[in-house]
C-alpha positions as CSV (number, residue, x, y, z in Angstrom):
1,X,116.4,81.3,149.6
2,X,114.0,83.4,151.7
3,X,111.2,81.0,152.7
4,X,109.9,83.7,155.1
5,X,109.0,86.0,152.2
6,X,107.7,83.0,149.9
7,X,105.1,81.8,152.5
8,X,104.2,85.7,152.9
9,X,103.3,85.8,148.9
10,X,101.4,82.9,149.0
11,X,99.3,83.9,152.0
12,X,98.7,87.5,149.8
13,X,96.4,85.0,148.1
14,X,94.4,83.9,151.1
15,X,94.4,81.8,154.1
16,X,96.2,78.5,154.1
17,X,97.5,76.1,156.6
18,X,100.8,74.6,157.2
19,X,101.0,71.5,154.7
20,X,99.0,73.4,152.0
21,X,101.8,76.2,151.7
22,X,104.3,73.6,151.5
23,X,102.4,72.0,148.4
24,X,102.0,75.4,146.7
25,X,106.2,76.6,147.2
26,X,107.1,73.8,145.8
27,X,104.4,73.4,143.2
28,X,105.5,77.2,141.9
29,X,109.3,76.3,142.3
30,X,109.1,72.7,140.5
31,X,110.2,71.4,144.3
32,X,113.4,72.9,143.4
33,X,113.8,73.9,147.0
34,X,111.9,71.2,148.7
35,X,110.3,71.7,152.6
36,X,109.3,69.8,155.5
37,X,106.1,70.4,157.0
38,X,108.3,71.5,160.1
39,X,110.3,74.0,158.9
40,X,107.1,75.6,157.8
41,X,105.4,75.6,160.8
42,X,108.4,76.8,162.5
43,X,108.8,79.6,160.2
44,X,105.0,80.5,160.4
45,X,105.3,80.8,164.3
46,X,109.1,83.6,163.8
47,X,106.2,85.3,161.3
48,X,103.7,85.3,164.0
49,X,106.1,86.3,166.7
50,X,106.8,89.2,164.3
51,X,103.3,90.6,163.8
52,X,103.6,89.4,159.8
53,X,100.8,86.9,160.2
54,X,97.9,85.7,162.0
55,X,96.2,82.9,162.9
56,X,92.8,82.8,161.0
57,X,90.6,80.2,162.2
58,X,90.5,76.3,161.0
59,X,89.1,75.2,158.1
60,X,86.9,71.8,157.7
61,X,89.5,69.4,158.3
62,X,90.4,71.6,161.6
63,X,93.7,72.7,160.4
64,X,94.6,76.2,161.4
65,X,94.9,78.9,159.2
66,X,97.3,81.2,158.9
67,X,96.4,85.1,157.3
68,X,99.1,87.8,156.4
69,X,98.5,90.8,158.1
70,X,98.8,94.8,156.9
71,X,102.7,94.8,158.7
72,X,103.1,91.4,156.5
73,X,101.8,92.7,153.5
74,X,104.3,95.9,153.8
75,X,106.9,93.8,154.5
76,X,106.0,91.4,151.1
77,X,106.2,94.8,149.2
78,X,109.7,95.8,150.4
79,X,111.2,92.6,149.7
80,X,109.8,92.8,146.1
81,X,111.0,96.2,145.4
82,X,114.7,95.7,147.4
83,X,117.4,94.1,145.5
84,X,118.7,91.1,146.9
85,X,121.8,91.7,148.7
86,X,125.1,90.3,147.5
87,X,127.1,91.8,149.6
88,X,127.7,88.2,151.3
89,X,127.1,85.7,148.8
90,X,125.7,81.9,150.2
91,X,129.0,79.7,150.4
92,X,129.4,77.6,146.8
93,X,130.7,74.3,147.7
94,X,132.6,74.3,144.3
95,X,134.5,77.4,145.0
96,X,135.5,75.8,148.6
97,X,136.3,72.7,147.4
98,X,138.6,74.1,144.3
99,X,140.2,76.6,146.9
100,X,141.2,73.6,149.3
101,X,141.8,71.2,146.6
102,X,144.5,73.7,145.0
103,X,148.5,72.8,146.7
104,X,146.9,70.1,148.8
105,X,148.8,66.6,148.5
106,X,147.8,64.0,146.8
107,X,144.9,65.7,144.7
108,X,144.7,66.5,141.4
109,X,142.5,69.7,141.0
110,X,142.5,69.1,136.6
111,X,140.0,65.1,137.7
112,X,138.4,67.6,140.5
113,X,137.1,69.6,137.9
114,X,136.8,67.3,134.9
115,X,134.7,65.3,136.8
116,X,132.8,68.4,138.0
117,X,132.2,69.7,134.8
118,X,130.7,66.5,133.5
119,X,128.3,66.5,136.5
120,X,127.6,70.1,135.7
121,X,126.8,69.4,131.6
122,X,124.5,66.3,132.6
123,X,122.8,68.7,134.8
124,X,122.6,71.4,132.3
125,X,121.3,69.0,129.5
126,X,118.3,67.9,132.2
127,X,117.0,71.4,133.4
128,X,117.0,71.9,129.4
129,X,114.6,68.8,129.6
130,X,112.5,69.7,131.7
131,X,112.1,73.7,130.4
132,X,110.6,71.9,126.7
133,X,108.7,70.0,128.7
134,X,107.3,73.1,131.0
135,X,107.0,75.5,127.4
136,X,104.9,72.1,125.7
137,X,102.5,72.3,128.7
138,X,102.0,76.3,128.5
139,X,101.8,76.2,124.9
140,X,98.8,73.4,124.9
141,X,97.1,74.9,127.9
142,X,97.0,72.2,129.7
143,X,98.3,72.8,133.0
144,X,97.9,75.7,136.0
145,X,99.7,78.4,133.5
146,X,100.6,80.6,136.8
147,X,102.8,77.5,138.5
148,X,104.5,76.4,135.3
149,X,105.3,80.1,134.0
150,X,107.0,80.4,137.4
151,X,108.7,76.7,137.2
152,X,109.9,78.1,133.8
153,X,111.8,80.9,135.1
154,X,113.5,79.1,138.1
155,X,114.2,76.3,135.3
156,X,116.3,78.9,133.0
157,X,117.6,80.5,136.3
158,X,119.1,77.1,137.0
159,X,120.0,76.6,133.3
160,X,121.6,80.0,133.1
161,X,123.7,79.1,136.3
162,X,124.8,75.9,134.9
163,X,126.0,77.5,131.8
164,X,127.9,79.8,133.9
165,X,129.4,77.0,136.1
166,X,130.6,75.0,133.2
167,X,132.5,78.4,131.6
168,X,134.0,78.9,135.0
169,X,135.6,75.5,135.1
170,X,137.1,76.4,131.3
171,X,138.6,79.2,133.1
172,X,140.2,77.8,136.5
173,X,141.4,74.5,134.3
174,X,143.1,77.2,132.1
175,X,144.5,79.6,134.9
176,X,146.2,76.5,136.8
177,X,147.8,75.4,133.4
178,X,148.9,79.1,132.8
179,X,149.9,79.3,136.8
180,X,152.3,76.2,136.2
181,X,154.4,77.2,133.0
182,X,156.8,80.0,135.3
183,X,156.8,76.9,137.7
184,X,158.2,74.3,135.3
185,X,160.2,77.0,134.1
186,X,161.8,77.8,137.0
187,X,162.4,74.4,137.8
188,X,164.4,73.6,135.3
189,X,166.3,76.4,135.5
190,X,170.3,75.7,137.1
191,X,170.7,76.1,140.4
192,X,173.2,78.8,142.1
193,X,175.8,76.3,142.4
194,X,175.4,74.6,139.0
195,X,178.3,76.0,136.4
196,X,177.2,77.1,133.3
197,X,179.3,75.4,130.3
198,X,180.5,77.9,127.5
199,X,180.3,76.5,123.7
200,X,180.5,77.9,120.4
201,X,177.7,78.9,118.7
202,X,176.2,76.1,115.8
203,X,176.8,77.5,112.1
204,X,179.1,80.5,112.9
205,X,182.5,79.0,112.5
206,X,183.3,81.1,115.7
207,X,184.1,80.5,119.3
208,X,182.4,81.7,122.4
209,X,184.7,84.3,123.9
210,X,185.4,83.9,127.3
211,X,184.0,85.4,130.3
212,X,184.9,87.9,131.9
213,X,187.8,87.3,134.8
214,X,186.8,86.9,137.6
215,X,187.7,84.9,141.4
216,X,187.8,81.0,140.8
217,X,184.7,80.5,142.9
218,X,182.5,83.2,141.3
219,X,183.0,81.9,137.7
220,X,181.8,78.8,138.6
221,X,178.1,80.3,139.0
222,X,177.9,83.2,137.3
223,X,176.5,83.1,134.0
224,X,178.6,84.2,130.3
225,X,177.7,87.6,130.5
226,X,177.8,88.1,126.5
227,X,176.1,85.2,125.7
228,X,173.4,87.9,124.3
229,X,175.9,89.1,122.0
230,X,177.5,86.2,120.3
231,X,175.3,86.0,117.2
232,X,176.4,89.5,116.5
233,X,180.0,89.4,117.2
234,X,179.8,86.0,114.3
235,X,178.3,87.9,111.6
236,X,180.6,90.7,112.9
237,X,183.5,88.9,112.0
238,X,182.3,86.9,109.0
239,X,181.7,90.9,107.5
């Protein structure tokens, strides 16, 4: 979230002082993001520092104001017009919690994300709540139309990334499941030492021929190497 470059497009509009830009970002973002008064005047002063605004007087109450200047205003236009970089993408808690959570003892990654998706549904089923409720107050005209149709799109932002979220969590819950079967497989496969025990195939009416010979200790572990073949060499014979 680039709260440089909000406060920037909300001085485009005219002067304002500290408390009053807080109001208005989180008015247009639905307090989404929330702020404290101090992190906006501490991000007004790296602005000022940087020749991107200017102090502008006080207004009645004696608060100063704060004016974007023509190097702001240029910066405000590039940011608009660049895409934002995903090159490095913010750390997800989810994705760092699933990526610890997978191997480590004692956890059981399927609750981790059953009870994740849950939270993620509930959520979903809230920002799609409060979106009628934003398209109800457009639609009658009764509220600041600029805020709300800005609310609205950070609401389906949100709703869009829930949806998103919740698919995601179909997925990993499947891969694991998917990622276990060669596993369990190979678990109850014998082990190198285990003998292998010959038998006649069911139905046939004809014995297993034996293996081939071989040393006493390499029978024991090697497998009937025409084990393949037998349902063949019955029908075979019964012909």
């Amino acid at each position: 979230m680039s709260i440089r470059h909000g406060l920037l497009a909300l001085l485009e509009r005219g002067p304002r002082y500290g408390s009053q830009l807080r109001t208005e970002f989180e008015s247009r973002t639905g307090s989404t993001w929330p702020l404290n008064v101090g992190q906006v005047y501490t991000t007004l002063a790296r602005l000022e520092r940087d020749g991107l605004v200017a102090p502008d007087g006080e207004d009645s109450a004696g608060h100063t104001l704060y004016a974007i200047t023509d190097t702001g205003r240029t910066e405000l236009r590039e940011w608009y017009e660049r895409p934002v970089d995903r090159t490095n993408p913010p750390r997800d808690e989810l994705s760092i919690k699933l990526a610890m959570a997978v191997g480590a003892p004692g956890v059981n990654i399927r609750a981790v994300i059953q009870s994740q998706r849950h939270a993620t549904i509930k959520a979903m089923q809230d920002y799609t709540r409060l979106k009628a409720t934003a398209l109800a107050a457009i639609e009658s005209g009764q509220s600041r139309e600029r805020d709300d149709v800005a609310w609205l799109l950070v609401l389906e932002q949100l709703i869009f990334q829930t949806e998103a979220e919740a698919r995601w969590l179909d997925h990993c819950e499947t891969r694991l499941v998917r990622l276990s079967l060669p596993a369990e497989r190979r678990a109850a496969q014998p082990g190198p030492h285990q003998a292998a025990t010959p038998h006649a195939d069911e139905g046939s009416g004809a014995e297993a021929p034996d293996p081939a010979p071989t040393s006493a200790s390499t029978s024991a572990s090697t497998p009937d190497p025409t084990a393949t073949a037998r349902p063949r060499t019955a029908r075979t014979r019964r012909g």
